[in-house]
TORKOL-4160 file (C-alpha; in steps of 0.2 Angstrom, whole numbers, padded with zeros to 4 digits, m for minus):
80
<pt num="1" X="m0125" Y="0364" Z="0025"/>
<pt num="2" X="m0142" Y="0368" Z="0035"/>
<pt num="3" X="m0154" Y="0356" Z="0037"/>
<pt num="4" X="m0171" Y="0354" Z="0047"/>
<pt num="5" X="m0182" Y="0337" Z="0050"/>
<pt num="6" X="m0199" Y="0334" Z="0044"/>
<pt num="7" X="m0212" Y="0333" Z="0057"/>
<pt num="8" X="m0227" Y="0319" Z="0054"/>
<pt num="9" X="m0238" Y="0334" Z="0049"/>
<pt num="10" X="m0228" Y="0338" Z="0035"/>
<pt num="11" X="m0219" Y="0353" Z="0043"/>
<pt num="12" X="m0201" Y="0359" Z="0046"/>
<pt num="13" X="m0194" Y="0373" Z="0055"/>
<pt num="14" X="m0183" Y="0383" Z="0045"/>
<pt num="15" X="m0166" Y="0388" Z="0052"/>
<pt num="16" X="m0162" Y="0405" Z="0058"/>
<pt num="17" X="m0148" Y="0405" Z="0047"/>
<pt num="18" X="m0161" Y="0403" Z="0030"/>
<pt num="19" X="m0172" Y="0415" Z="0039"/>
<pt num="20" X="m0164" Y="0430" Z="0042"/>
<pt num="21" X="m0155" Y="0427" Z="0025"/>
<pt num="22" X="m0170" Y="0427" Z="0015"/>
<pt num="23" X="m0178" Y="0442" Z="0026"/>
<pt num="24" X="m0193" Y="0431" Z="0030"/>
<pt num="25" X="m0203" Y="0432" Z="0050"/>
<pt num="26" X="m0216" Y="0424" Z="0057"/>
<pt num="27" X="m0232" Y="0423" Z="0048"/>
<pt num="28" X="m0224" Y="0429" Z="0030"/>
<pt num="29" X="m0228" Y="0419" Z="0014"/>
<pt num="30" X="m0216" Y="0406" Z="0004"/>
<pt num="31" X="m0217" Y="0399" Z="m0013"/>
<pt num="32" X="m0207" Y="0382" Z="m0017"/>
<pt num="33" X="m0206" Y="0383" Z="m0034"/>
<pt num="34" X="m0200" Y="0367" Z="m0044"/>
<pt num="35" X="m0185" Y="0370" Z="m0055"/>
<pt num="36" X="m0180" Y="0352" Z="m0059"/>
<pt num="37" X="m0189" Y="0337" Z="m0056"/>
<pt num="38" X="m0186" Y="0332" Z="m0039"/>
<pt num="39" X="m0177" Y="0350" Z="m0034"/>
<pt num="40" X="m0188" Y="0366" Z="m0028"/>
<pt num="41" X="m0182" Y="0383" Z="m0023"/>
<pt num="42" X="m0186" Y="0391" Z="m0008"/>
<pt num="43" X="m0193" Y="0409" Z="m0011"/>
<pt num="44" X="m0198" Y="0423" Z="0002"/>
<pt num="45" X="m0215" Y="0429" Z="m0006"/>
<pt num="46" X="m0216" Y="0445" Z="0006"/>
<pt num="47" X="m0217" Y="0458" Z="m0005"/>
<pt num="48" X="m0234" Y="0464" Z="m0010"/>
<pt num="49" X="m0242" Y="0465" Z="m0026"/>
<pt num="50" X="m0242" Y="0483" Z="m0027"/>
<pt num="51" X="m0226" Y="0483" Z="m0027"/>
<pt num="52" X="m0225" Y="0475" Z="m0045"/>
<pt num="53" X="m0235" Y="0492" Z="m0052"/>
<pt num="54" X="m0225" Y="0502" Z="m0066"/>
<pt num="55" X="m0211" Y="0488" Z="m0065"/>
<pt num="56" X="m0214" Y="0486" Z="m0085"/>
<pt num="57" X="m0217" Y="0503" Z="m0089"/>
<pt num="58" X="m0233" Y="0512" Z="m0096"/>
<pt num="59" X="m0242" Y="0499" Z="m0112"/>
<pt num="60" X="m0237" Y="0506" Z="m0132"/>
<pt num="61" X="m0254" Y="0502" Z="m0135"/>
<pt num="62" X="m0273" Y="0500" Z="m0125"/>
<pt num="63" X="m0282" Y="0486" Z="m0129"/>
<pt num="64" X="m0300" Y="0482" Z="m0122"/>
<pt num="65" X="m0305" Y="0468" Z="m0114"/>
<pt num="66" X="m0315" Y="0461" Z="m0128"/>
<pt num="67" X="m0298" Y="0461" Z="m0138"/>
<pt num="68" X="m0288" Y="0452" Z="m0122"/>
<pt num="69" X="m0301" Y="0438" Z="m0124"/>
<pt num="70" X="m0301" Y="0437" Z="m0141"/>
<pt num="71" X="m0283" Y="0436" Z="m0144"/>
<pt num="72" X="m0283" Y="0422" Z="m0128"/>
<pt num="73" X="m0295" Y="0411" Z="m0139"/>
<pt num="74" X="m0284" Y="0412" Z="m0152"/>
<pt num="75" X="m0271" Y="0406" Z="m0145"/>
<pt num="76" X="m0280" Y="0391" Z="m0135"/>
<pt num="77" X="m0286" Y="0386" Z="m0153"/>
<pt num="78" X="m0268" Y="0388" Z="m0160"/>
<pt num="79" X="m0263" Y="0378" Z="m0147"/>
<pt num="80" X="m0272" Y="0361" Z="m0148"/>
């Protein structure tokens, strides 16, 4: 098991190890993103946004932006 030592700033130095497993250098982004209470997951947020373009594949329908917000308010008022 790798560990690391919180500092009294709050930070750690991640291994090398963790590093060069999740591909992650020096000034790149991580998420902690909680998956249990008390247990977060550690996530390399390097990849840009563009990079999620066409991951879902062109729309079946187009809907304005008028309809987005209509169909949101909706919702919120379904949901209370």
């Amino acid at each position: 098991m790798t560990t690391a030592t919180l500092t009294s700033k709050g930070q750690i130095t991640i291994p090398v190890e963790v590093r060069q497993a999740l591909g992650v250098d020096t000034g790149d982004r991580v998420e902690f993103v909680e998956v249990a209470p008390g247990r977060y997951e550690f996530i390399a947020a390097t990849r840009s946004v563009t990079a999620l373009k066409g991951m879902f594949g062109k729309p079946r329908k187009t809907i304005s932006i008028e309809e987005m917000n209509t169909a949101i308010a909706r919702r919120g008022v379904a949901a209370k």
